[in-house]
Each structure stands twice: as structure tokens, then as C-alpha cells.
N, C-alpha and C positions, 0 to 999 in steps of 0.2 A: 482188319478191325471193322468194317463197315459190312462184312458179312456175318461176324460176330453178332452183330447190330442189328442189323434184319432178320436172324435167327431169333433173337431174343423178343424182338417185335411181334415175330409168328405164335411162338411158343405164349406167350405170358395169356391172351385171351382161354387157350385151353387149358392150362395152367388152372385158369380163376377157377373156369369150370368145375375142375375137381377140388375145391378146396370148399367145405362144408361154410368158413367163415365168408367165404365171399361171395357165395353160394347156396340163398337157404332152399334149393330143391335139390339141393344132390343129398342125398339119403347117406345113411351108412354103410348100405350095400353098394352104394355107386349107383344106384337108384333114382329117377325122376321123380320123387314127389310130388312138386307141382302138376304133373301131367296124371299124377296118380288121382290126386285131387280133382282135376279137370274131372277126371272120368268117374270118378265117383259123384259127382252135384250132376253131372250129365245124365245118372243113371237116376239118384235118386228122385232128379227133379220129375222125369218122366211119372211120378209116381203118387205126385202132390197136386192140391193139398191133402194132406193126412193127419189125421191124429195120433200123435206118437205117446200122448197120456192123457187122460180124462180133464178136459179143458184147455189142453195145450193142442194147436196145430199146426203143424208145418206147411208155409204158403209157399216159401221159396227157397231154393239152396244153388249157390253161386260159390266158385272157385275165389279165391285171394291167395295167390302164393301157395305157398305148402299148407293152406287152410282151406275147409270146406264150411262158408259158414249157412247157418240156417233163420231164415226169418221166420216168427215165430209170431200165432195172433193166440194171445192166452183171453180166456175168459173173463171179463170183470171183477168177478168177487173170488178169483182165485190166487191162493197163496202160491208162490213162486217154487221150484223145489232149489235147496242149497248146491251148491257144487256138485257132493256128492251123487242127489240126485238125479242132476245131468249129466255127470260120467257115467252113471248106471244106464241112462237113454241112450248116451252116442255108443258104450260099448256094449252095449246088447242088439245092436243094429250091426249085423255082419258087413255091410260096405264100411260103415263110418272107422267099425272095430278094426278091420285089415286097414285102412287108410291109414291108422294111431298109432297100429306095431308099427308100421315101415316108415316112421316120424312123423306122421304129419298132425295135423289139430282139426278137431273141430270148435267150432266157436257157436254159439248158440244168440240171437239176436231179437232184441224189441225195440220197435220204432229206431231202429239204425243204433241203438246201442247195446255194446255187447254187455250179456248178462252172464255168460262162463265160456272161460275156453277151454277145454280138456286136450290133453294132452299126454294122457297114461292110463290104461287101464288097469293099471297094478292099485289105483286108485281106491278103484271097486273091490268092497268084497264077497 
């Protein structure tokens, strides 16, 4: 019984690990999102600030989770784009786009609050 017990003890952390519910970086491939994500804000950060559309620029991009999100300094008199919009920016960016197919999000940010999270680029047409 009590080797029953400490078997069961061993097993359930690696257990968690593969179960997507109690685990939002295990991908659907069995896949590290999280670390996917790491490496993509790591990569893209090297690269900022940039403008990724006419008045929007990308200051800063930090990992959260299975999320890559991006701090954004938009222009004063400029109109925001819809959702839409911002799926067309994260999946037309080939890191952010391979980050999306293999689950993860990108989030899009001003002054600390999020303005879209994308999450598919089936989105886009």
C-alpha cells in the first residue's frame, strides 16, 4: 500500500505536465509553448522599437505564459485598428505567425492594457 502511495506521489506532477488543462504551455503537439514564446519576445525584442504600421510602434515584447505580448506607443491622433486589424499585424509577422499555429497568443498592449489578443490566424483573410 504505501508503495502504491509513493508511486502515485511520483507520477501525478508529470502527470499534470501533460495535461493541456493543468498546463497552459503544453501545446497540442506535446510541445513547450511557453518556452516557444520565451523565444520568440527574445528574438523579436532584439529588434525594437519598430514600427509595425504607420503610427503604431513596437517598444517592447515580454513572454506571459503561452503569450507574447507587445507594448505598443501609438500616435496621438491615430485611430486604433479593430481586431481584425491586429490579427493581420501579429500573423503577417512570421515569428508571432509560427508562435499562433503551435497555440500560443499574441496580445497586443497600451499603457499596460490589453487592446487584442490574437489567437488564430484563420482570422485573417
Amino acid at each position: 500500500m504505501r508503495a502504491l502511495l509513493i508511486l502515485a506521489l511520483m507520477t501525478t506532477p508529470a502527470m499534470a505536465q501533460m495535461n493541456p488543462v493543468k498546463n497552459p504551455c503544453a501545446g497540442a503537439g506535446g510541445g513547450d509553448i511557453c518556452a516557444a514564446a520565451k523565444g520568440t519576445a527574445d528574438a523579436l525584442a532584439k529588434s525594437l522599437p519598430r514600427e509595425i504600421a504607420p503610427g503604431i510602434r513596437v517598444m517592447g515584447a515580454s513572454q506571459g505564459g503561452p503569450q507574447v505580448q507587445l507594448d505598443l506607443m501609438v500616435a496621438a491622433d491615430l485611430r486604433l485598428p479593430d481586431g481584425d486589424g491586429f490579427a493581420r499585424l501579429a500573423c503577417g509577422e512570421p515569428p508571432l505567425s509560427a508562435l499562433i499555429m503551435r497555440g500560443g497568443q499574441v496580445a497586443y498592449l497600451l499603457n499596460g492594457k490589453t487592446l487584442a489578443t490574437i489567437t488564430s490566424c484563420e482570422e485573417v483573410n
